[in-house]
N, C-alpha and C positions, 0 to 999 in steps of 0.2 A: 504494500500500500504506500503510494506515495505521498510523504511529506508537506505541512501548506506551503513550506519552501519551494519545495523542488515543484509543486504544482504551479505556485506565481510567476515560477522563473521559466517554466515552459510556455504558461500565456506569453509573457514578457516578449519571449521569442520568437513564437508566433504572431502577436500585436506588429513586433517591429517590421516583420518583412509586407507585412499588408501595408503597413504605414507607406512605407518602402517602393510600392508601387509606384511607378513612373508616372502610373495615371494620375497619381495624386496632385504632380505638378501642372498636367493640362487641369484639373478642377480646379487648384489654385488659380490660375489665371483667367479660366470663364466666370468664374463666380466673382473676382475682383472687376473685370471688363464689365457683368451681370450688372453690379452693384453699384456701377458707375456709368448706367445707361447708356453702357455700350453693346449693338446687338451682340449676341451670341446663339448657341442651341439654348434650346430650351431645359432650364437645367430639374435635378429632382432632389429630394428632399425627403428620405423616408426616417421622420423624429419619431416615429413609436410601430412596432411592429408586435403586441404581445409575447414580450420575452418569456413572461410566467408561464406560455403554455408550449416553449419551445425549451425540448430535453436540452437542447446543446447549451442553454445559457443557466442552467442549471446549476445550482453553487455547491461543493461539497467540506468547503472550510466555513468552522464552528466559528471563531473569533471574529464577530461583529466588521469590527475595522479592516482587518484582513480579508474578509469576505465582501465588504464594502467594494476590494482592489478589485476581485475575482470576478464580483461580479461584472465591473466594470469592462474589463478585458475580455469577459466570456462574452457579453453584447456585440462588443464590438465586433469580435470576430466572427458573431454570424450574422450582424447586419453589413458586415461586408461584401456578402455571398451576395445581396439584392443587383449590386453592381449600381446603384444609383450614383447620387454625383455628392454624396457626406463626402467629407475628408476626416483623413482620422490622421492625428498632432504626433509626431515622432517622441514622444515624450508623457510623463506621468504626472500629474500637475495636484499636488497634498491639500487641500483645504485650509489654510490656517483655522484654530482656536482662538472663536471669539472670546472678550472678557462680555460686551455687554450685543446683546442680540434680541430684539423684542423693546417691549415698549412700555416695561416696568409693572405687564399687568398679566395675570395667566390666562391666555384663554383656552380651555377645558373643549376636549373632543370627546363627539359620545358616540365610539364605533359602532354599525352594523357586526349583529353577529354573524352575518353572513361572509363567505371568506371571499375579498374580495370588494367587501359594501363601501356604501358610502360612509361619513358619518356628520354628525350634527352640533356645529360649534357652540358655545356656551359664551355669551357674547357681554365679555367684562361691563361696557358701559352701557349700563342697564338705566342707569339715571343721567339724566343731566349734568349733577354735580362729581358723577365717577369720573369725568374729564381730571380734574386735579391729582388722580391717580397717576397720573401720565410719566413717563420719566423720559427725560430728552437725552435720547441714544449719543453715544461717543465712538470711536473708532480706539480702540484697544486691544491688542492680541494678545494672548498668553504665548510669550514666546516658548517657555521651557516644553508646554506638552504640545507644540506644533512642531519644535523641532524634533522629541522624543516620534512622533509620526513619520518624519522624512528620514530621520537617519536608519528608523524602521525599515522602512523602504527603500532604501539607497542602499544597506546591505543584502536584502534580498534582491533587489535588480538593478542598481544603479548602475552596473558594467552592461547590460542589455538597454536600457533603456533608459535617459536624462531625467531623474527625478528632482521635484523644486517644490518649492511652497508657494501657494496663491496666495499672495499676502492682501488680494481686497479685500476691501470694506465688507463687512455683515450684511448695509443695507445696499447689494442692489440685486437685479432683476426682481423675484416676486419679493424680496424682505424690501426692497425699495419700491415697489409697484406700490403707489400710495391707494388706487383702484382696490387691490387684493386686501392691501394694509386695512381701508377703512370697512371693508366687507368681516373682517375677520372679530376688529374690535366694537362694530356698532349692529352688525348685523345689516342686508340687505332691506329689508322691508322696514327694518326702522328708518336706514337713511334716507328710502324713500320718501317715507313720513316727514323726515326732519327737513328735507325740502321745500315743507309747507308750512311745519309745525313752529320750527327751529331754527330757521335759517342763519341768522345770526352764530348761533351756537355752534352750527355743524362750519361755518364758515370757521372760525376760531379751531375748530377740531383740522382741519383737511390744513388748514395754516402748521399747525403745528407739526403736522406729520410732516409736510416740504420740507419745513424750517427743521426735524430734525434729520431727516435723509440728506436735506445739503450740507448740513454740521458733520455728519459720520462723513459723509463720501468727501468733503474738503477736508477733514484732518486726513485722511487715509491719501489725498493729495499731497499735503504739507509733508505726512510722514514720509515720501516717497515710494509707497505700499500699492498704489496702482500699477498693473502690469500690461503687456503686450496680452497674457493670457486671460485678460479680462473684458473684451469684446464682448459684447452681446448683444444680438438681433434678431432671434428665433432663426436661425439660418448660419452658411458659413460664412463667419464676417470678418471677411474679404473685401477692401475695395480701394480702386487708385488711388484715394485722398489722403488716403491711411496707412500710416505702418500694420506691415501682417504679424498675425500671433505668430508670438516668439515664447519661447520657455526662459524664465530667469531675467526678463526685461522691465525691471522697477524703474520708479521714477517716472512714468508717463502722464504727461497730463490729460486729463478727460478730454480735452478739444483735441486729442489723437485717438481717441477709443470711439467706437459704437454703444448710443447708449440707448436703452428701452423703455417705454412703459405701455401700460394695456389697461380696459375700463370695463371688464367684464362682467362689474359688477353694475356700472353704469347703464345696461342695456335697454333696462324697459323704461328709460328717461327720455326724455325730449333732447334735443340735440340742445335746445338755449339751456336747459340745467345741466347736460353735460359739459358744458362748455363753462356754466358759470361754476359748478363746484367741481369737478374734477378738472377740465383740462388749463383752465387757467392758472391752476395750482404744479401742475405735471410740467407744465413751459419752462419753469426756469429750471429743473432738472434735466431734461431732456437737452436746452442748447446749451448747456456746459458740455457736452460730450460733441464730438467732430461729425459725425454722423448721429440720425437717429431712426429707428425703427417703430410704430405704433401698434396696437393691435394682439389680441390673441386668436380666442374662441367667439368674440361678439359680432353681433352683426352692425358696422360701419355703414351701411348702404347711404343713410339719410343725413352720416356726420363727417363724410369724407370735406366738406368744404368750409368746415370750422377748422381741420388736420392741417390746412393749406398755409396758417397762420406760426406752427413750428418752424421756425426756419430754416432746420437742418436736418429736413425730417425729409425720409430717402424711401423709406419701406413702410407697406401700408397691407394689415392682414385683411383678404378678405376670406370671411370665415364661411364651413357649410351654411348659416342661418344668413350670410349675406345673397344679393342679388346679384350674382356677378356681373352679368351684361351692365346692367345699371352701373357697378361699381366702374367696370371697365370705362366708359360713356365718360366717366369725372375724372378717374384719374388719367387715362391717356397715357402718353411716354414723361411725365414730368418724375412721374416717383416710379418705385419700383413694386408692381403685385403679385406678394406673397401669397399664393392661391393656393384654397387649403377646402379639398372637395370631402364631404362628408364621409369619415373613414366606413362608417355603416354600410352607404351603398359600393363602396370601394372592392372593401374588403370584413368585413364586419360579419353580415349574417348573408350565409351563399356565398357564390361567386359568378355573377350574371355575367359575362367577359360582353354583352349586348348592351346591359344598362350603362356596365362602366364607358363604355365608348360614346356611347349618345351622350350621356354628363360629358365629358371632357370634350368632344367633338362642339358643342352646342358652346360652353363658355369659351373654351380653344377660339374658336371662329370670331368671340367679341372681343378678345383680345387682338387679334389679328385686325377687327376692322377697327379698333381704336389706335392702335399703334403701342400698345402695352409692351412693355418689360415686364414677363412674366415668370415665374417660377412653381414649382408645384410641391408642396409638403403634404406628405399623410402623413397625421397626427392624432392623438385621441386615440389610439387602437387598444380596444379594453380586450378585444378575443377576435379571431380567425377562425376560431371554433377545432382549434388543436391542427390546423392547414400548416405544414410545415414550408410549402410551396408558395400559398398564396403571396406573398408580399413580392417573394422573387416575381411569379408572374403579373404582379399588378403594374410593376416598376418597366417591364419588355412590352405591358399594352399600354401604360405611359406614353413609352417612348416612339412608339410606333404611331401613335392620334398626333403625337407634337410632331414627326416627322410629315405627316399626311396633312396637318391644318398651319401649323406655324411654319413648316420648314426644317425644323430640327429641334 
């Protein structure tokens, strides 16, 4: 029986030669050209393909953190089988340990017993006055057990593979999504409420959360603890304006990084209260960073032209609940559309290879008569239904409608 050693160092070695791929370098440069509105093929994007029901990503080491690795490198290597256009990073990138992460208050999860379920947050500011609960985040690492992590890791593979520390900030992507942030501490249906109830009040609260996502993410500037490896755009973020992820490259300031946010929680609002409580608060976040990316899972269709107002804002999701033609009609080739076709009819429950072509053929086409920069992500894949194949095939009739409607 082999060792968790000798197991991680055989991913390791494996990991590295896929890395390794020559192809990796033409994806670097389509997805950087992509992302710089410059045409290319049509690239893909497969961000979730039900790992839990695929043996090969199966983990067999006990130790939490070490299996954290295992897993990370078992995914990898068999979403590389898809052939899509992911790039996978020559290197191992450790997580620093935050001191301070959250928002000084607990918010309590009440799983599904089902394995697999959802579960139902327990939403700290219950009153009004639980606001003063609040504690204004810092950027803090506990150096000694982030390094005990790396140097972890750099004996078991750091002759295979460049292990480093991500030394960013706590708050960003969803720990800085103030969207996610205020869904988590206020609950959805009350914010709604507080919209009309509270206005004031919830204004004061969505202030707060900027004001401390900008304090964490500017010390973590000052500190020098921004990296090359902290890009983020739902995607591979790649593009000519920008230095590319690099392993061990501190010191960066956010106006060379890709920066995110998304309003998921925003959805069943009018685009003028989207505008007035989330995204006007999301603005100064988002143009501190060189590029920006908007968007998750919500549907944009009716708020793409309040988005117009970021002014470094590059990528724009349109989600399954959006209207694609419509979306395509607004944004045109100014930004870049993140097309994100509902993984259900994709790959989900069946596999119609007739429906999946009529969707992609039908939005394909709006893209095409609008002039879009487009890209295609399957994401959200909760089951395949134990399809060991499915995704590889979904990613070859991809590519076959982009060749047939786009060109490539």
């Amino acid at each position: 029986m082999p060792t968790d050693r000798e197991i991680l160092r055989d991913l390791a070695r494996r990991y590295r030669q896929a890395a390794s791929n020559p192809d990796q370098t033409r994806r670097r440069s389509d997805w950087a050209r992509h992302n710089s509105l410059k045409r290319t093929r049509t690239l893909i994007y497969v961000r979730a393909f039900a790992a839990v029901e695929m043996p090969a990503c199966r983990c067999v080491i006990a130790d939490p953190f070490l299996q954290s690795q295992e897993s990370h490198l078992r995914q990898a290597l068999f979403w590389d089988t898809f052939a899509d256009d992911s790039i996978f990073e020559p290197w191992l990138a450790i997580p620093a340990v935050h001191k301070c992460a959250g928002w000084g208050v607990d918010i309590v999860r009440h799983y599904s017993d089902e394995p697999g379920g959802a579960f139902k947050g327990e939403y700290p500011l219950k009153r009004l006055e639980d606001v003063e609960k609040l504690r204004m985040p810092r950027h803090e690492i506990d150096e000694p057990a982030s390094a005990r992590r790396v140097e972890m890791m750099q004996e078991i593979m750091g002759d295979i593979l460049p292990v480093f520390l991500d030394r960013g900030p706590a708050y960003q992507m969803w720990a800085g999504d103030l969207s996610t942030q205020l869904g988590f501490l206020r609950g959805i249906e009350n914010v709604m409420l507080d919209m009309t109830d509270n206005p004031e009040w919830l204004h004061r609260l969505v202030a707060f959360l900027r004001d401390g996502v900008l304090k964490a993410q500017s010390e973590a500037e000052a500190a020098g603890d921004w990296g090359l490896s902290d890009h983020q755009n739902q995607a591979m973020p790649y593009a000519e304006e920008l230095p590319a992820p690099a392993a061990s490259a501190y010191g960066i300031q956010r106006s060379r990084l890709w920066g995110y946010q998304a309003s998921q929680e925003m959805a069943l609002v009018s685009p003028a209260q989207h505008e007035e409580f989330m995204l006007t608060y999301q603005k100064p976040i988002l143009e501190q960073f060189g590029l920006s990316a908007y968007g998750c899972c919500e549907d944009l269709t009716r708020k793409i032209g309040m988005l117009r107002q970021i002014r470094n804002l590059r990528r724009i999701a349109v989600s399954p609940f959006a209207n694609a033609p419509r979306c395509a009609e607004q944004i045109g080739d100014r930004y870049v559309v993140s097309y994100r076709p509902s993984p259900a009819d994709m790959v989900g429950y069946g596999f119609d290879e007739k429906r999946i072509r009529d969707i992609l053929r039908r939005d394909f086409s709006a893209f095409r008569a609008n002039g879009c920069h487009a890209d295609v992500t399957l994401k959200d894949v909760e089951t395949v239904q134990g399809d060991t194949e499915r995704v590889r095939k979904w990613v070859a009739i991809t590519r076959s409608v982009a060749a047939e409607v786009l060109g490539g």
